[in-house]
DOTI-186978 format. One line per field, with one value per residue (C-alpha): residue number from 1; residue in one letter; x, y, z. Coordinates in Angstrom, 2 decimals, padded with zeros to 5 digits. Example, Ala and Ser with C-alpha at 12.3 -4.5 7.8 and 13.67 -1.06 7.14 Angstrom:
BEGIN
pos c(1/2)
code c(A/S)
xx c(012.30/013.67)
yy c(-004.50/-001.06)
zz c(007.80/007.14)
***
This chain:
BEGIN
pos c(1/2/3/4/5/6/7/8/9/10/11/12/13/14/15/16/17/18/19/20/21/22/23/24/25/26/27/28/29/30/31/32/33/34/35/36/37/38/39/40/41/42/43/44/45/46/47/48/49/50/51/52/53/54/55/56/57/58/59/60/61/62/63/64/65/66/67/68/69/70/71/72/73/74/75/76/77/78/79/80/81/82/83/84/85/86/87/88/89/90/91/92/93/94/95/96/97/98/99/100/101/102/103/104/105/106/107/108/109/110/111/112/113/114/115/116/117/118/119/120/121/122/123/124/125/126/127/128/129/130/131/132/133/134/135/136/137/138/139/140/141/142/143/144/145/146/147/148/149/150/151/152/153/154/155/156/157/158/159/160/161/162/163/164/165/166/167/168/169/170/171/172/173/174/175/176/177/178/179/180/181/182/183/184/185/186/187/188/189/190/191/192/193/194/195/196/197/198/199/200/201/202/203/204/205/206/207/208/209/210/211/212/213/214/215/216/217/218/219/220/221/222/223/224/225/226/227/228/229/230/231/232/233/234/235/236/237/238/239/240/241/242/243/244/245/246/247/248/249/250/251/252/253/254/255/256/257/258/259/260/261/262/263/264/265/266/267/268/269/270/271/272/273/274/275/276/277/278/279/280/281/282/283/284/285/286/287/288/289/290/291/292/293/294/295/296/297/298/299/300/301/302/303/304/305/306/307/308/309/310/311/312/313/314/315/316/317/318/319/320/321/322/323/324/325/326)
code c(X/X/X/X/X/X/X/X/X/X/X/X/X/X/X/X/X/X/X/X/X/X/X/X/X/X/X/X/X/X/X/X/X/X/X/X/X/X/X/X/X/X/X/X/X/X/X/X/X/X/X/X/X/X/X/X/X/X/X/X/X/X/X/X/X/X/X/X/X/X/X/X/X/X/X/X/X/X/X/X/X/X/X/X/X/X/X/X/X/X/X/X/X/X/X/X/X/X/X/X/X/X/X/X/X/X/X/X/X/X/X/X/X/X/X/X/X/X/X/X/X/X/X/X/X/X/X/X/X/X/X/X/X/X/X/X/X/X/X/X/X/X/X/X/X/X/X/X/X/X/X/X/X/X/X/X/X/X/X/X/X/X/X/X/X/X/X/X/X/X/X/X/X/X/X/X/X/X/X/X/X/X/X/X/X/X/X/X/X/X/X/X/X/X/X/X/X/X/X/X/X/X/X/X/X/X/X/X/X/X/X/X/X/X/X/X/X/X/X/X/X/X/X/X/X/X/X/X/X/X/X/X/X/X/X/X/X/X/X/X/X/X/X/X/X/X/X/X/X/X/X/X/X/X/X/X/X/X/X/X/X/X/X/X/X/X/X/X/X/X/X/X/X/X/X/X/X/X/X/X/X/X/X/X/X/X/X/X/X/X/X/X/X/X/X/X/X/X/X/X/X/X/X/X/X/X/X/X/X/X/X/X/X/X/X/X/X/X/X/X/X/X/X/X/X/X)
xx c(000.00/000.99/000.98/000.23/002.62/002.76/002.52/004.68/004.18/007.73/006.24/005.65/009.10/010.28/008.43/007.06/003.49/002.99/002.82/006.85/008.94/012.16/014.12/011.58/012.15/016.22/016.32/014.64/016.97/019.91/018.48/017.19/020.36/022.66/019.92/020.07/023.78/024.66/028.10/027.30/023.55/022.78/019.29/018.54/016.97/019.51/020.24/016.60/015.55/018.45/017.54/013.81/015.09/017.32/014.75/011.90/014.51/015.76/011.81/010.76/014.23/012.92/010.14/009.07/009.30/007.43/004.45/004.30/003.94/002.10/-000.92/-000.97/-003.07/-003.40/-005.66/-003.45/-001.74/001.70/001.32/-001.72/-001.83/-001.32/-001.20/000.89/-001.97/-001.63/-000.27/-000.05/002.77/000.96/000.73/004.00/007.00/010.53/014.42/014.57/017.43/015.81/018.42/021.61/024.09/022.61/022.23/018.89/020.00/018.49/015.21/011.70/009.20/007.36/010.59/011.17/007.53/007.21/010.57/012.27/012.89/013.60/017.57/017.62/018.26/018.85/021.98/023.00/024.19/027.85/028.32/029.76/032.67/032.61/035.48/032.95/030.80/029.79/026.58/024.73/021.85/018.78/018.23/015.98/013.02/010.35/007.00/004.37/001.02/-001.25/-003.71/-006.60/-005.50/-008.03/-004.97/-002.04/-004.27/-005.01/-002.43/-003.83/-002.94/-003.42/-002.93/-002.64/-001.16/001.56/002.22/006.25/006.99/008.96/010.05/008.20/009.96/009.03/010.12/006.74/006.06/004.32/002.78/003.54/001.79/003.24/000.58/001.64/000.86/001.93/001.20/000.67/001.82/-000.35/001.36/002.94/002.73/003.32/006.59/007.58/008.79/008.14/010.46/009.25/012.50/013.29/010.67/012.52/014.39/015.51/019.23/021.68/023.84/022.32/022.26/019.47/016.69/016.38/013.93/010.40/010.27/007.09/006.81/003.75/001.14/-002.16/-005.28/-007.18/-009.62/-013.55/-013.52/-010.31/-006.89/-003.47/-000.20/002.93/000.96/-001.35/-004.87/-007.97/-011.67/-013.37/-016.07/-019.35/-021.54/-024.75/-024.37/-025.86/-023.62/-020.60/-022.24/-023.86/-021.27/-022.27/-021.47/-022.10/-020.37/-018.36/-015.93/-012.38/-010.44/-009.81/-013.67/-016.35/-015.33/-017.19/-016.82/-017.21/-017.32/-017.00/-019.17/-017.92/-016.32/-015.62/-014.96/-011.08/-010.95/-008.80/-009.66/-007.32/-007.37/-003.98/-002.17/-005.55/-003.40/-001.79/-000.01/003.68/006.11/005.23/001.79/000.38/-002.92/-005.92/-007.66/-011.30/-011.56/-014.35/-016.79/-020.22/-022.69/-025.59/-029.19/-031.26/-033.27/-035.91/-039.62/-041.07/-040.50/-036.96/-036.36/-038.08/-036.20/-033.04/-034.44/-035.38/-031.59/-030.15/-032.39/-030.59/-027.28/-027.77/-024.11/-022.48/-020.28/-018.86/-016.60/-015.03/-011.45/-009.53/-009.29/-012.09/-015.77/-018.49)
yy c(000.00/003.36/006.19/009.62/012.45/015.93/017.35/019.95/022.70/023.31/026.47/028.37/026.94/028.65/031.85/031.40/030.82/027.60/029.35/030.72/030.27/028.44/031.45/032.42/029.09/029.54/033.11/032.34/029.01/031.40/033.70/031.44/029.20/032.55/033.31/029.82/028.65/026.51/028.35/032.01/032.31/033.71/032.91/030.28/026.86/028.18/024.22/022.96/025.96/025.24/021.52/022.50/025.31/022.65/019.64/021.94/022.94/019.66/018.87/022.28/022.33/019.22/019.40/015.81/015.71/019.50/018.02/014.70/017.37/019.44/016.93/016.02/019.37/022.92/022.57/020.72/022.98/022.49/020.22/018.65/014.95/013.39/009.89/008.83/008.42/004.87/005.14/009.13/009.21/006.47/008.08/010.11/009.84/010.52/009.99/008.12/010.53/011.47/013.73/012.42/012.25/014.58/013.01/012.24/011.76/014.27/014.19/014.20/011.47/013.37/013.42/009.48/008.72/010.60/010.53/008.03/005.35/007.68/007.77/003.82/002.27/004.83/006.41/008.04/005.88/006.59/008.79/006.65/008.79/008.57/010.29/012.50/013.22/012.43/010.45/010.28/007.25/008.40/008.85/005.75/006.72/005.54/005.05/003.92/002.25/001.00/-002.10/-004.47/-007.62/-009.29/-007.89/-009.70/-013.30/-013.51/-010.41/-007.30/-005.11/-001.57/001.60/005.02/008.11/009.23/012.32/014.47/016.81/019.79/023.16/025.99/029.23/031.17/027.91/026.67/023.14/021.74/018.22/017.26/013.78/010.66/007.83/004.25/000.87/-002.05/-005.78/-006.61/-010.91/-012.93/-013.69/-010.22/-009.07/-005.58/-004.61/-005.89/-003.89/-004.21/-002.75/-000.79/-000.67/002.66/004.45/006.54/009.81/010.67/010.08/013.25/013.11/010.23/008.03/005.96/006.35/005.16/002.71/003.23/001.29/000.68/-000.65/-002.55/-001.54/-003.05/-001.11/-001.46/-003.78/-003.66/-007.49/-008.91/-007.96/-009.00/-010.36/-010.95/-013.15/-014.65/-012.91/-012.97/-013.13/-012.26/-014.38/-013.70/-016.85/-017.54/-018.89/-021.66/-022.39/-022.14/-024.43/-027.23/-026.51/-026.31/-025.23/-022.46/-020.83/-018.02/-015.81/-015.50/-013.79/-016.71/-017.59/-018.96/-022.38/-024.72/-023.86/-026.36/-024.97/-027.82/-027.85/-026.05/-023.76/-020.10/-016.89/-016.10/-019.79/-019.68/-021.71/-022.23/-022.52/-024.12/-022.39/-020.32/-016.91/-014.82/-017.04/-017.45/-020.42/-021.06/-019.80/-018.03/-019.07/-018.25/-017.77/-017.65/-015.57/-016.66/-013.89/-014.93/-012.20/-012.24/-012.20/-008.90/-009.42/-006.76/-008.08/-010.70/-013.45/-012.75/-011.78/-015.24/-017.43/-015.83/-016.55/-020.00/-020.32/-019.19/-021.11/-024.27/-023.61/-022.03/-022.88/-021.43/-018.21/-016.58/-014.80/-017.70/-017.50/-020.18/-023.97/-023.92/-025.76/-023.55)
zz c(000.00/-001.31/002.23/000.92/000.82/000.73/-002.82/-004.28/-006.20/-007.58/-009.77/-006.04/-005.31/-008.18/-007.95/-011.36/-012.82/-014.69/-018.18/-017.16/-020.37/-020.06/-019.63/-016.80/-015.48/-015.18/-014.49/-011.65/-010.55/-010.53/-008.91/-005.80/-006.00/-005.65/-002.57/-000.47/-001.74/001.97/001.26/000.93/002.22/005.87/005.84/008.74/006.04/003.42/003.15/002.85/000.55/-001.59/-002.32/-002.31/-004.99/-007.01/-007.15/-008.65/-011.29/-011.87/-012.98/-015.13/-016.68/-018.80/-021.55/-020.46/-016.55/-016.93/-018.90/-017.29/-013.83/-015.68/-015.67/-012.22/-012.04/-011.43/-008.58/-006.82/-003.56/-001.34/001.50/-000.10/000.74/-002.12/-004.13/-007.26/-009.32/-011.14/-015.27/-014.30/-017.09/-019.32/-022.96/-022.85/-025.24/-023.87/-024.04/-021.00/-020.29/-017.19/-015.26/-016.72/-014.31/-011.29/-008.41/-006.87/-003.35/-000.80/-003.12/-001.86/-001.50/-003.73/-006.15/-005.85/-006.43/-009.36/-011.06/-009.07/-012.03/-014.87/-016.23/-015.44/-018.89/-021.79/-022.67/-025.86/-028.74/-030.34/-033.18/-036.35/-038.00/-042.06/-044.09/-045.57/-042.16/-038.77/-038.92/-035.33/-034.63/-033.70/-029.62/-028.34/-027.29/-024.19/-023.49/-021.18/-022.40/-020.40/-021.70/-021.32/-019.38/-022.16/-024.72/-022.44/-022.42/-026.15/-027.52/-030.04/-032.71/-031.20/-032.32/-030.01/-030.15/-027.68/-026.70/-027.48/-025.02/-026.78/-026.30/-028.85/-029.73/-026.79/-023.93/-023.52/-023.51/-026.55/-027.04/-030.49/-031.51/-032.34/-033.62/-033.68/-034.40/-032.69/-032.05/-028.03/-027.82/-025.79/-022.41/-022.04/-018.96/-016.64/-016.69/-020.06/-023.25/-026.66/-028.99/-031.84/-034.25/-036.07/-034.34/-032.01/-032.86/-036.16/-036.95/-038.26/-041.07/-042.79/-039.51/-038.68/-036.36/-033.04/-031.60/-029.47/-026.43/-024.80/-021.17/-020.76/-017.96/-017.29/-016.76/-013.62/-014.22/-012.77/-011.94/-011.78/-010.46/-011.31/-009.54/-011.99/-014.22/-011.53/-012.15/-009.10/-009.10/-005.59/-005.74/-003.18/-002.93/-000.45/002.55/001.77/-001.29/000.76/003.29/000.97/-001.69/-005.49/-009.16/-011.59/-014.29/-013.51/-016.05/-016.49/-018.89/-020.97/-021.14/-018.70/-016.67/-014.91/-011.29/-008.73/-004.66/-002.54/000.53/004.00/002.05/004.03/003.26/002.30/000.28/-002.75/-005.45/-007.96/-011.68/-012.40/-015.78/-016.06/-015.93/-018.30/-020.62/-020.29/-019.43/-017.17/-017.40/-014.07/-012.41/-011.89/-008.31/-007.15/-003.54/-001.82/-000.18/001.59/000.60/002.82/001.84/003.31/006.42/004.71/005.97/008.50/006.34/005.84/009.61/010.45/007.97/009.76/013.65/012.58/011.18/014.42/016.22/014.68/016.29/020.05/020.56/016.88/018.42/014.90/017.70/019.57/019.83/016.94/018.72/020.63/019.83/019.29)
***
């Protein structure tokens, strides 16, 4: 489980409005940095203010860390709790650059939730050298998509746009689009990439492009949930089903099965579909949570059904401690 944290708004940091231009944007980083520099500063949380001051700049500096913040929200205030909202950067194209070689130590929560992965696995490709010319490979580039878990079980051709993060003539962030195409194989699961060769950034001097690669994220799904490539179904069933045990069809992903609960059953039971999951080698399964939903007590009928049930165990405690007889 995610705790909340305080959000930041690094354009009040900055002393800048969130339409600031670039030049704005650094203007205003010397100017603070000069202000709250540990080794000339004589203002009391010099220190604190500094790497508030330098982590905020670290973030608007960049086209893509600026829009991906950018859509958090305007609305949003400092000291707000706050939560990483899930595939918040879903949708976005970038270098994977993320802040080179600065070091993230001494960063927020906030920071590390947002940002925290970025600058992992890209690095800039080597320039070829030709007697006539340098030729540079196009920079790789990354994305996020989020899909169905229906697309990871039986795979899909899709096709989406993604959004560029650039800098316009006057420093303001632009989203220029990028529409793709590209095949989803069955068994792939959160976490994975697929690589979309020559997609990326556009080579100089005659070099070739780069490739796209997109890191696979599953949507939140209204019935199931996933773990790796294990996938769950809470399942409510009557009392008396769970009691007398019986069988009905219930859906998965992969189609309806044949469901058989055996008699006695409680709530919490896991019933397992073996190799039921997302597809892979080995395949994950599939698990049935038992729930016991409970019929309303709404008229006299219902209300006596329930006292004649009770009256049928004057012993059952649902509250005695675990070992000893009801």
């Amino acid at each position: 489980m995610e705790w909340p944290m305080e959000y930041k708004d690094y354009y009040q940091t900055m002393g800048v409005g969130r339409g600031a231009s670039q030049d704005e944007i650094q203007r205003a980083h010397r100017k603070l940095a000069r202000k709250y520099h540990p080794d000339i500063s004589k203002e009391p949380d010099a220190e604190a203010r500094f790497k508030e001051v330098g982590e905020a700049y670290k973030v608007l500096k960049d086209p893509e860390s600026r829009a991906a913040y950018d859509q958090l929200g305007a609305d949003l205030k400092s000291g707000q709790q706050f939560h990483t909202p899930p595939g918040w950067q879903s949708g976005f194209e970038n270098s994977g650059a993320g802040f080179g070689d600065d070091d993230p130590s001494g960063t927020s929560d906030f920071f590390q939730s947002l940002f925290g992965r970025r600058g992992s696995s890209a690095r800039g490709k080597r320039a070829r050298h030709s007697s006539a010319d340098f030729s540079f490979p196009g920079e790789d580039r990354h994305a996020t998509i989020e899909i169905e878990l229906e697309d990871a079980y039986h795979g899909a051709t899709r096709k989406m746009t993604l959004r560029v993060p650039e800098f316009d003539a006057r420093g303001q962030v632009e989203l220029r689009e990028h529409v793709i195409e590209f095949v989803v194989p069955p068994g792939v699961k959160a976490g994975q990439r697929i690589r979309l060769a020559g997609q990326g950034a556009p080579g100089t001097g005659g070099g070739p492009p780069g490739d796209l690669y997109l890191e696979v994220a599953l949507k939140t799904h209204a019935r199931y949930r996933v773990e790796g490539r294990d996938v769950y179904l809470d399942l409510p069933v009557a009392p008396w089903e769970a009691a007398l045990g019986t069988e009905f069809e219930v859906p998965t992903p992969a189609g309806p099965v044949e469901l058989t609960i055996p008699p006695g059953s409680t709530a919490g039971r896991k019933l397992r579909l073996r190799g039921r999951g997302i597809p892979g080698t080995p395949a994950g399964d599939f698990y049935f949570v038992l729930g016991i939903a409970l019929p309303p007590a709404g008229n006299e009928s219902q209300n006596a059904a329930w006292r004649n049930l009770a009256s049928q165990y004057p012993s059952f405690s649902p509250r005695a401690t675990p070992g000893e007889t009801p």
